[in-house]
N, C-alpha and C positions, 0 to 999 in steps of 0.2 A: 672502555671509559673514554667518552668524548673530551678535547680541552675545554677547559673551562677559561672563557672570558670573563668577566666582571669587572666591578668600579674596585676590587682588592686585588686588580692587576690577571694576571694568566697563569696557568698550572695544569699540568699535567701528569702523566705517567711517562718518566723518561724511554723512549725507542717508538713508544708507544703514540699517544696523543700529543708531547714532546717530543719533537722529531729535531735535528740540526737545520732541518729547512724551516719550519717553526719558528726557533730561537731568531734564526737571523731573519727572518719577517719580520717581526715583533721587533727584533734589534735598533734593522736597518731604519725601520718606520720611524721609533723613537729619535732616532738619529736623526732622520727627516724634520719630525716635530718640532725638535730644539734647534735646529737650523734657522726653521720659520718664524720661532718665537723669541727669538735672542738677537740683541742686534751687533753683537759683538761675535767674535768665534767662539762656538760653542765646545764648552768644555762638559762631559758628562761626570759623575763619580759612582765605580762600580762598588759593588761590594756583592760576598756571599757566606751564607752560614754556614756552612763547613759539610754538607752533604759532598757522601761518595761523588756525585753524577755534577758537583759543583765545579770540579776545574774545568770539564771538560763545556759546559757550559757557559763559563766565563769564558772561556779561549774565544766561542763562537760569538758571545755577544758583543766582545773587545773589538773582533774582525769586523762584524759587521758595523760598529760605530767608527771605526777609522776610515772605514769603507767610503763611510757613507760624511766623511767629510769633518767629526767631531771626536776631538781630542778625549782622551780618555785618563780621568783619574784613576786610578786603582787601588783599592783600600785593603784588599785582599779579603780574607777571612773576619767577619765584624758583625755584630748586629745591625737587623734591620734602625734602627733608630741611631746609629754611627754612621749608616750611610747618612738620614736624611739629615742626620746634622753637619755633617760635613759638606752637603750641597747646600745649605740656609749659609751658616759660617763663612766656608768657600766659595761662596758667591759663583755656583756654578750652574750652567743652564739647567740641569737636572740632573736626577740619577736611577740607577735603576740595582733596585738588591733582588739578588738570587736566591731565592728560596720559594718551599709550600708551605712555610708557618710552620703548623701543625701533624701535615699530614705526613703517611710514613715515607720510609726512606726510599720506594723505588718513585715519589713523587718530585717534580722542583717547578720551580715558575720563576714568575718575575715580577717587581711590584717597581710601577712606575710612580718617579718623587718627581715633583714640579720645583722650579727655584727657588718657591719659599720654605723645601725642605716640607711641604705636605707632600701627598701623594694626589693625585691627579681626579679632578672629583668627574660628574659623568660626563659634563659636557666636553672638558679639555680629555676623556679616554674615548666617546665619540670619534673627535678628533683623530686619534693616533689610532684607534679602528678603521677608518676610512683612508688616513694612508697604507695602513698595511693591507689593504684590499685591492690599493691601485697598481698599477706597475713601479716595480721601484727604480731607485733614482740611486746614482752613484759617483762619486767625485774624482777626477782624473788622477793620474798617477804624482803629479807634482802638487796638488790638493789634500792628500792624504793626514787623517789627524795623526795625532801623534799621541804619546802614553809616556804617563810621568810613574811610579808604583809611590803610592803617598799614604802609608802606615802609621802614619801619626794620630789619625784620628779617635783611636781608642785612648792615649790618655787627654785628649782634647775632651774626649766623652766626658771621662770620668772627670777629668779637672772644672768640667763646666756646673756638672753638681757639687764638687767640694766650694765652688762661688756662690750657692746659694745663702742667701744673709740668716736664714735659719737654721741651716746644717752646722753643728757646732762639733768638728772633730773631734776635738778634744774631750766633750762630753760621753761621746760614743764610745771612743777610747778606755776613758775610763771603765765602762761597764765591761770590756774583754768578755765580750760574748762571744760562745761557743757556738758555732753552725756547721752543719752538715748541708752541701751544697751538690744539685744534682743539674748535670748543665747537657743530661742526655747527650755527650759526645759530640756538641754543636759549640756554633760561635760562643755560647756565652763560656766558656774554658777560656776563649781568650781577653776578657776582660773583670769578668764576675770575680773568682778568684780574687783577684790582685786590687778588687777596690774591695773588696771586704778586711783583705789584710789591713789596708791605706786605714779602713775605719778600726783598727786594733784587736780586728776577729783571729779568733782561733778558728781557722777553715779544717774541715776536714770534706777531701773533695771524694764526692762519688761521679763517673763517669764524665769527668772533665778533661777527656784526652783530645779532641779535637776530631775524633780520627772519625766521623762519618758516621760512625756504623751506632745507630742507634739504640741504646742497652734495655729501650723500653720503647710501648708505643708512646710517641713524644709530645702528645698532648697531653699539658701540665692537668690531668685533672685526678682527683681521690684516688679512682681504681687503677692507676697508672701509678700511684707514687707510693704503694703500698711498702717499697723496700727501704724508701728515705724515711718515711715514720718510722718504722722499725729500727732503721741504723740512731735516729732521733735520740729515742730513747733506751737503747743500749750504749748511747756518748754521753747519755746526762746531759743533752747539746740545748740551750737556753732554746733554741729554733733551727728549724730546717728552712731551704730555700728550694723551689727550681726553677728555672725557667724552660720557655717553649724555645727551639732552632734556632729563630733568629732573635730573640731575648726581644720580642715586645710584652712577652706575657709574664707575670708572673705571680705566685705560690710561696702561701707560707706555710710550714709545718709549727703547730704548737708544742709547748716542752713536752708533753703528753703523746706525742706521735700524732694527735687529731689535724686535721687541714682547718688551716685559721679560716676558709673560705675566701675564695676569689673575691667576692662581689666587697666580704670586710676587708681585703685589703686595700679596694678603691674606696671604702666609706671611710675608712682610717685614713688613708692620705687627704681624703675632703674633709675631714674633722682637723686634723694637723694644719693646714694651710688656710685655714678661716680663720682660726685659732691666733695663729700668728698674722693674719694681715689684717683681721676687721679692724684695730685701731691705726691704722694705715688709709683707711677710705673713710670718703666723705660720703657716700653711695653706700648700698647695700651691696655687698659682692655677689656674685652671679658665678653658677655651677652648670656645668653641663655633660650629661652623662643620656646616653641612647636611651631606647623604651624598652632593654630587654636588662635593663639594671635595677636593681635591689630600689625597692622605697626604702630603707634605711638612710640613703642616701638623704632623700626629702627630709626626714627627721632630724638630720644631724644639721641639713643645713638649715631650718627652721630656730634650732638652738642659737644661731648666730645671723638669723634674718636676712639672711640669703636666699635667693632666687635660684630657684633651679628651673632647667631648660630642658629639654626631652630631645632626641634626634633621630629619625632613622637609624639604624645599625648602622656598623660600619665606623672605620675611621676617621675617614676623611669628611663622614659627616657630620660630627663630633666635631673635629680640630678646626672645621670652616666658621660653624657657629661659637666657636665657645672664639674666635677672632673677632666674627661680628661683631659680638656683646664684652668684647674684653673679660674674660671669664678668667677667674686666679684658676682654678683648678676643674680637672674635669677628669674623663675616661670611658670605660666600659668594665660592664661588671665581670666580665673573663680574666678580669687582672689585667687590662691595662689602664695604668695610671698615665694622664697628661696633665702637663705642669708647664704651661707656658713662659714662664721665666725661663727655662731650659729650651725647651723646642715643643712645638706644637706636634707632637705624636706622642703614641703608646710607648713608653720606655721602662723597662724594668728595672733599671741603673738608676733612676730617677726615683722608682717604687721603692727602692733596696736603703736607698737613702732615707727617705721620708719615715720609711716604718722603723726603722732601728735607731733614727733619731727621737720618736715618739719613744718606742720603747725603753732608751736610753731618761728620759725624763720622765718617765712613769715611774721607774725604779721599782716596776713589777714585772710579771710576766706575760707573753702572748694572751695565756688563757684568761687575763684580768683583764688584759684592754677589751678583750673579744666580748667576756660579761658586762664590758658597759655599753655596749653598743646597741641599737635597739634590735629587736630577735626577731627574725623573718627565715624564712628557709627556700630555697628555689628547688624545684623539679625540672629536669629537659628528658625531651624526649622526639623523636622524629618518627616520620612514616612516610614510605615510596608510595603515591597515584597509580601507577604503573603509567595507563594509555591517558585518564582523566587529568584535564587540564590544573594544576594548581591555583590559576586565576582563578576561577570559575569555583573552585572549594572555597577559598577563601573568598568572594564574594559572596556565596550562599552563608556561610558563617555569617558575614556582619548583616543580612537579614535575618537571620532567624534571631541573631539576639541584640537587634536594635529594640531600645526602651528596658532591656535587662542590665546594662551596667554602660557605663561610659567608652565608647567607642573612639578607637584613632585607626585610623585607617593611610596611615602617612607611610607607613613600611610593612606592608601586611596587613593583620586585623589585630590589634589589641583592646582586649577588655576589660576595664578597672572595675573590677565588685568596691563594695565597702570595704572587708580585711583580704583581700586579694587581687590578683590579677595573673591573664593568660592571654599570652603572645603568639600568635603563629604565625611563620613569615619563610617565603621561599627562600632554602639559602642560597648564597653567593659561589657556592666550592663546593655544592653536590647536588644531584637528583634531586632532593627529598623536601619536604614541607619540615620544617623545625617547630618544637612544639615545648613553650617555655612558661612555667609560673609559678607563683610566691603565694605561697601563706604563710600564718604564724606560726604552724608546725609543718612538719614532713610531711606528714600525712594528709592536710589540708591539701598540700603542693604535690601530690603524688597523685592525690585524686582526680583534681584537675587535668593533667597530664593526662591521666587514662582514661578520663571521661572524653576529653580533648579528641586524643587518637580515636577512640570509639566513636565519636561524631564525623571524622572526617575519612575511616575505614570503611563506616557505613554509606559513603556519599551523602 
């Protein structure tokens, strides 16, 4: 397996396509980057989610930034979205979190944040691609940055959601809600936990030791969390939780042991933060959620004559426009929630808040918010090209069904029928063509998916 570059930063298989020569490429470059673009001395802030292959990665990525002239925060063990808040906050030239997201444990990477606590969209990773391409550049021995270890930012995290003017503690408090909380042995152990108590939960933790070793495959998705449902409903637990490695993602379980669905935990955070701000605007509020997210989303924000906004996939393509357009709330349908009163990225800390607040004033359960929500169901599904080019598929697609449903061709090929749609788009973090769509049942959305694959199997 080759490294993967993309605009979601670099990952590889650690020894493998992850090499220490690698890391400090990548490092030193960034180092370079912040150099050129700061006009003060540049301070970085690291952080990593608690993978095995993570200290040994940080050590080389610390060197190569002292190395190369820039002082180095270190946050330690943190979610990715503790890093980028701490470089927006910290007013520091960037930063970079150590992690593969999702993928398993023999993988890690790096995900580059820009100063405003985004992450680095293509043109500014352009950039830091063509320094790490050049020869590198290194700063004498009386130049050298320096390293502060600055741990404070996990309750910084969490204190900046208990300041959101909607999050009413004490309400939360009140309902002593029981969760079962599954943090796959990653960063979020060191934060999730201890803001859930803060909101008056009875935690019962599964796999929150920190220790690396991953107790499941760690992509928060259904067939993955089949043991936290179970533990769910042998606690009689109001809800379950998990998140992904570096806690941008996340998962709810229903009192039922069923998954509330990702894409409803982003349509519930968009229902919750309309809710409370439309009499706060003079404007219509403005949503922004990628082309591989739930229409439910369009529905709920129709109820409150808001504006939704469509993006390319990806983060950072999200957190750019939903800045443009001053947008209260936005995300992706994988379960990441963005809420710009906190920070413009995917946070789960942010998710964790919003839903248990909702919940807490419902004074019902997961399974009642979820039946008022409007009903759509999503399919995915991928297929390897092997030698044939993915452009070239996905071109042939939006000819054969131009004039059959509404075409966007902004990230791949997406096609809106009347009560559906189907997405296919190269991903970012592997070989394969991704193959994603919605109908108002399963089986609407399943069919599509296999008709999908079978169209682009068959060339």
């Amino acid at each position: 397996m080759s490294l993967m570059v993309s605009i979601s930063g670099i990952r590889g298989i650690v020894g493998e396509s992850l090499t220490p020569d690698t890391v400090i490429k990548y490092a030193s470059a960034f180092g370079r980057y912040c150099s050129e673009t700061t006009a003060g001395p540049p301070v970085v802030a690291v952080g990593r989610d608690g993978r095995k292959s993570g200290e040994v990665v940080a050590g080389l990525i610390v060197s190569a930034l002292r190395a190369s002239g820039v002082a180095v925060r270190s946050l330690g063990i943190c979610p990715t979205p503790t890093v980028q808040l701490a470089v927006e906050y910290g007013h520091a030239a960037g930063g970079i979190s150590i992690t593969a997201s999702h993928n398993p444990i023999q993988w890690n990477g790096m995900k580059f944040i820009a100063p405003t606590g985004m992450f680095l969209d293509a043109d500014e990773n352009r950039t830091l691609w063509n320094l790490a391409d050049s020869p590198p550049s290194y700063a004498s021995w009386d130049t050298l940055g320096g390293m502060i270890d600055d741990e404070v930012w996990l309750q910084k995290h969490a204190d900046a959601v208990f300041a959101l003017p909607y999050l009413d503690v004490e309400s939360v408090r009140s309902r002593k809600l029981k969760v079962v909380l599954d943090c796959v042995n990653a960063a979020g152990g060191m934060i999730v936990p201890a803001f859930l108590r803060s909101l008056g939960c009875e935690v019962i933790e599964m796999n929150c030791d920190v220790s690396g070793v991953f107790a499941h495959t760690p992509e928060p998705v259904p067939e993955n969390l089949v043991d936290l449902g179970r533990r769910v409903r042998e606690e009689n637990a109001d809800c379950g939780i998990a998140v992904d490695p570096d806690v941008d993602r996340l998962v709810f379980m229903m009192e039922s042991g069923e998954p509330y669905g990702e894409e409803y935990t982003v349509t519930s955070a968009v229902r919750f933060v309309l809710e409370k701000s439309i009499g706060d605007r003079r404007t219509a509020p403005t949503v922004v959620v990628n082309l591989s997210t739930t229409r439910a989303v369009d529905d709920v924000a129709a109820e409150y004559g808001a504006t939704v906004i469509r993006t390319p996939v990806g983060e950072i393509n999200v957190a750019k426009r939903m800045k443009e357009v001053g947008a209260v709330v936005g995300g992706e349908g994988s379960g990441g929630v963005i809420l710009p009163a906190v920070h413009l990225g995917r946070d789960a800390i942010v998710g964790i808040g919003l839903i248990l607040q909702l919940l807490a004033e419902s004074r019902g359960t997961l399974s009642q918010l979820k039946a008022s929500l409007p009903r759509y169901s999503i399919a995915k599904g991928k297929i390897a090209l092997g030698s044939r080019s993915p452009d070239a598929a996905l071109a042939k697609i939006q000819v054969d069904y131009r004039g059959r449903g509404r075409i966007t061709a902004t990230d791949g090929v997406k096609i809106d029928f009347d009560d559906s749609w189907v997405h296919l788009r190269k991903s970012n973090t592997e070989p394969i063509i991704r193959v994603i769509a919605e109908g108002r049942d399963p089986e609407q959305a399943r069919d599509l998916v296999t008709k999908f694959q079978d169209v682009l199997g068959a060339g």
